[in-house]
Wavefront OBJ file of the C-alpha trace (Angstrom):
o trace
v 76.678 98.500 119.229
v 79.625 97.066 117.646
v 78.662 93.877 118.935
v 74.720 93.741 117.660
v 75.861 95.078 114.116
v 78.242 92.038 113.743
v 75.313 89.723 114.879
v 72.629 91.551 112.054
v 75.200 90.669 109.501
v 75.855 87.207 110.405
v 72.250 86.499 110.625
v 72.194 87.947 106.981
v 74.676 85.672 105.729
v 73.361 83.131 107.626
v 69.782 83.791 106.060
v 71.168 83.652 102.604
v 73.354 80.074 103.146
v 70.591 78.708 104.013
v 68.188 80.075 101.499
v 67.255 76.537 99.015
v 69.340 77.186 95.569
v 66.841 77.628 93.384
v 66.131 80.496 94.918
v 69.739 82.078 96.053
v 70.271 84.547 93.461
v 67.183 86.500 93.860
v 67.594 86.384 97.542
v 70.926 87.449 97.104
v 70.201 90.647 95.134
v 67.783 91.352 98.681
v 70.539 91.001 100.687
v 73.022 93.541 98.916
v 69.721 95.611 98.477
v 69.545 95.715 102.148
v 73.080 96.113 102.789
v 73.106 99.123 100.598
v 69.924 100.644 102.513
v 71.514 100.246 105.826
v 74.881 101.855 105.010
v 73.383 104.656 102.503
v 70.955 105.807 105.224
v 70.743 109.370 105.207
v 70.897 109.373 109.028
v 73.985 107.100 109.920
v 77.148 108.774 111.504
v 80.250 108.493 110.021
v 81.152 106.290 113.333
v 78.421 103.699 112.076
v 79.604 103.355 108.862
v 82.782 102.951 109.866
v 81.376 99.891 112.061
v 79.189 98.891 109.204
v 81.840 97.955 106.924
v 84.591 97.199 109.881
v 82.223 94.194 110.833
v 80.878 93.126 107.608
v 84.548 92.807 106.565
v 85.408 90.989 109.545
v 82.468 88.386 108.855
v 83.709 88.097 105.625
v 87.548 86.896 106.377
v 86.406 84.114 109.111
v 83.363 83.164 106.710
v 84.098 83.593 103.067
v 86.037 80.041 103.017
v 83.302 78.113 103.986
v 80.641 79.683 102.092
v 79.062 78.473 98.641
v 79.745 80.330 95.935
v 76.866 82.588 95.518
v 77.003 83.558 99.245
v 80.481 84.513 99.037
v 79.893 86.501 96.142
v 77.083 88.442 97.409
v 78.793 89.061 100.599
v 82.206 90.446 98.094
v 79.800 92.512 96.575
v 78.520 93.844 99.203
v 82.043 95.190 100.577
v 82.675 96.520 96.957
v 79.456 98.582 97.639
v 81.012 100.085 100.603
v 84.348 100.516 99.175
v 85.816 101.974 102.166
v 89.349 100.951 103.787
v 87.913 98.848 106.347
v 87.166 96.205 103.786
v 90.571 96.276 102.681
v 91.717 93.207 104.811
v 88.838 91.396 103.714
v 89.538 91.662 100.078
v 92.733 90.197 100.365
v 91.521 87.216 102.402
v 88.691 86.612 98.971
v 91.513 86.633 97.080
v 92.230 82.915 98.388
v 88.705 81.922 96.994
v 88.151 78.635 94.919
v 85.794 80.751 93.055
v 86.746 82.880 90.427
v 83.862 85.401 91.122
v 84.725 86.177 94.611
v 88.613 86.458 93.355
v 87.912 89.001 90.722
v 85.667 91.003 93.012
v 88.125 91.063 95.231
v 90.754 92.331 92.837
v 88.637 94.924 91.862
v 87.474 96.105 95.532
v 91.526 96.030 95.951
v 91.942 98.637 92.944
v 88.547 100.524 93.821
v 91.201 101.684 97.258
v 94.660 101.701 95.405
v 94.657 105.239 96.597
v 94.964 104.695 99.852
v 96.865 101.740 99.814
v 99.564 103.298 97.490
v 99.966 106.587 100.046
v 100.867 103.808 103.015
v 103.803 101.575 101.768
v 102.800 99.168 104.357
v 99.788 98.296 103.266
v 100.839 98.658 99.670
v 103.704 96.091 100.657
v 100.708 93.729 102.091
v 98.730 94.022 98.838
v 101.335 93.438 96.736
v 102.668 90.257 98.726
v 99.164 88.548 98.802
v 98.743 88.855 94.989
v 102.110 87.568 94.483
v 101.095 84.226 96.575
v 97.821 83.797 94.248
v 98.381 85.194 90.930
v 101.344 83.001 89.320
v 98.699 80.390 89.899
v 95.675 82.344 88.865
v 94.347 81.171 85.715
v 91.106 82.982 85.227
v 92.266 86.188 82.532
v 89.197 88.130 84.183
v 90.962 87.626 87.552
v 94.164 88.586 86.398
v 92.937 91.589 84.467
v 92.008 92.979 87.842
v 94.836 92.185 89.476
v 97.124 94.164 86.643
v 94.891 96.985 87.432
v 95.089 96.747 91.323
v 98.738 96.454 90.667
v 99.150 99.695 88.155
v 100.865 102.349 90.795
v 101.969 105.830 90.173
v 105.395 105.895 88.814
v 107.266 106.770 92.079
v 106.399 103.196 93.420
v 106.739 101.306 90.110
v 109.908 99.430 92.244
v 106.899 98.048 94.701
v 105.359 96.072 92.049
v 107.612 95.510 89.070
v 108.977 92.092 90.174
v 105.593 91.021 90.998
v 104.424 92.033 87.136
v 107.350 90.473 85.806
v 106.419 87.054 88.185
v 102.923 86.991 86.685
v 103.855 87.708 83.510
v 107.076 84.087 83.738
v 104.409 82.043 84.895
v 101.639 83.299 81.703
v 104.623 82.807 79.403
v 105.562 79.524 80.723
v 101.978 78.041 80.115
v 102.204 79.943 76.449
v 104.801 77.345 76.013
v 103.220 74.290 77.471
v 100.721 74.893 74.714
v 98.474 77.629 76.240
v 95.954 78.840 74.081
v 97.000 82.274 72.822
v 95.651 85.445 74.777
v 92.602 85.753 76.784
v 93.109 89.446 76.787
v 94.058 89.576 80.294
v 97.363 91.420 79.863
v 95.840 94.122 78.100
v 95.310 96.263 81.462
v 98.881 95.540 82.096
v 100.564 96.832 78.686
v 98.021 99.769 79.004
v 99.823 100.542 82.548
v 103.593 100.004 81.115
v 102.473 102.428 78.191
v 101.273 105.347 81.067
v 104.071 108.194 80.581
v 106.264 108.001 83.432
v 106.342 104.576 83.963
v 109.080 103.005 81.668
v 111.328 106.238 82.715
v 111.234 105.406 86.315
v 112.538 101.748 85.497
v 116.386 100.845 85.608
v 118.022 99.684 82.670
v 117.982 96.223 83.985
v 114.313 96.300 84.572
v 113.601 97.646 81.311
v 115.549 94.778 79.385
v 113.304 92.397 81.857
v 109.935 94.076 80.667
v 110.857 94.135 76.918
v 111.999 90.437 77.009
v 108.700 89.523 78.421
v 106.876 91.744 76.030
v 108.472 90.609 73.256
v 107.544 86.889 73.962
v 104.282 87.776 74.637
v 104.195 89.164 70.972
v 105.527 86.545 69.479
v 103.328 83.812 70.746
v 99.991 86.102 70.566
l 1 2 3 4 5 6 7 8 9 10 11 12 13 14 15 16 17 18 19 20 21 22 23 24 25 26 27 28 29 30 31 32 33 34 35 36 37 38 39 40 41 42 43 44 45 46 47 48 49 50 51 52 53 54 55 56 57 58 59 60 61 62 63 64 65 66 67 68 69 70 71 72 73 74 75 76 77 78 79 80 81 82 83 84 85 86 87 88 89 90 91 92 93 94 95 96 97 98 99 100 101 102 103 104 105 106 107 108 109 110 111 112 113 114 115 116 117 118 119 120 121 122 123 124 125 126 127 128 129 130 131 132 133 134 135 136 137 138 139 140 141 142 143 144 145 146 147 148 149 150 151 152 153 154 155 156 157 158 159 160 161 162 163 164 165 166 167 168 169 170 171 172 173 174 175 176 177 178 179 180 181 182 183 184 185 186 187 188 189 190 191 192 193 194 195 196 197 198 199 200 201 202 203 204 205 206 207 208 209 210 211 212 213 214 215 216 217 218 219 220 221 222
């Protein structure tokens, strides 16, 4: 069973790659259509939705790199429709895309399960570590908006992600002066997260000098 639902969504993906151009978008809306349909059948077990998204994930992290854009989007969006755990792994893979589309789906299917990736440190460690290897050279503010929100944990584990904000946040204010223009807006979900209650008092006085250095730079040039 396992096996014949990984070969139904590989022929899908298949059947959309090669699909002319012209003609990909519409046919992509059929495919996440019929992905929905599938999974939201009234009649699947939980076992086969499990599967569902366990091998539609697992197409997506050996495929996503060599698909066109509009392929790998669909297919994104398709494992934000699930938005089960499962798809986790796969997120993080699209978050190596060359297209900003898959990357800020990917972001958001990441903060769609921050839930359950903040209740297992491990696998908030492994989030936290692959957005720290693409977002200092992200430079999409749509991207990066996502990933501040992925990235904005309950208070308790603001020490899992602080150095990563304040890595992100260098590199944006090293490109403000190389002659950036001023904001995008992408920092917005990030000051909205430093301004929850609870989250500047669980900082150390070395970590808040850190944030309002950065925040006061930011203000300046913006």
């Amino acid at each position: 069973d396992q096996r014949r639902i990984g070969e139904w969504v590989e022929a899908q993906v298949s059947r959309l790659k090669g699909t002319p151009e012209a003609e990909r978008d519409p046919a992509a809306i059929k495919m996440r259509d019929l992905f929905r349909t599938q999974f939201e059948n009234p009649g699947n077990s939980p076992a086969f939705k499990e599967q569902f998204a366990t091998r539609t994930a697992s197409v997506a992290v050996s495929q996503l790199a060599a698909l066109d854009a509009r392929t790998a989007q669909a297919l994104t969006k398709i494992l934000l429709d699930f938005n089960r755990p499962e798809c986790i792994t796969a997120f993080m893979a699209a978050l190596k895309s060359k297209d900003a589309g898959v990357r800020m789906l990917a972001a958001s299917g990441l903060a769609a399960q921050r839930a359950g990736i903040t209740a297992d440190k491990a696998r908030l460690d492994q989030m936290v570590t692959a957005f720290r290897e693409v977002s200092v050279s992200e430079q999409e503010g749509v991207v990066l908006d996502r990933i501040y929100w992925a990235l904005s944990v309950p208070s308790a584990q603001i020490g899992s992600v602080f150095d990563t904000f304040m890595a992100i946040f260098d590199k944006r204010l090293e490109n403000r002066r190389g002659g950036a223009l001023a904001s995008d807006g992408a920092e917005i979900s990030a000051y909205e997260f430093f301004r929850t209650p609870g989250i500047v008092a669980a900082l150390s006085p070395p970590q808040k000098e850190q944030l309002v250095k950065a925040l006061a730079t930011f203000l300046r040039f913006d």
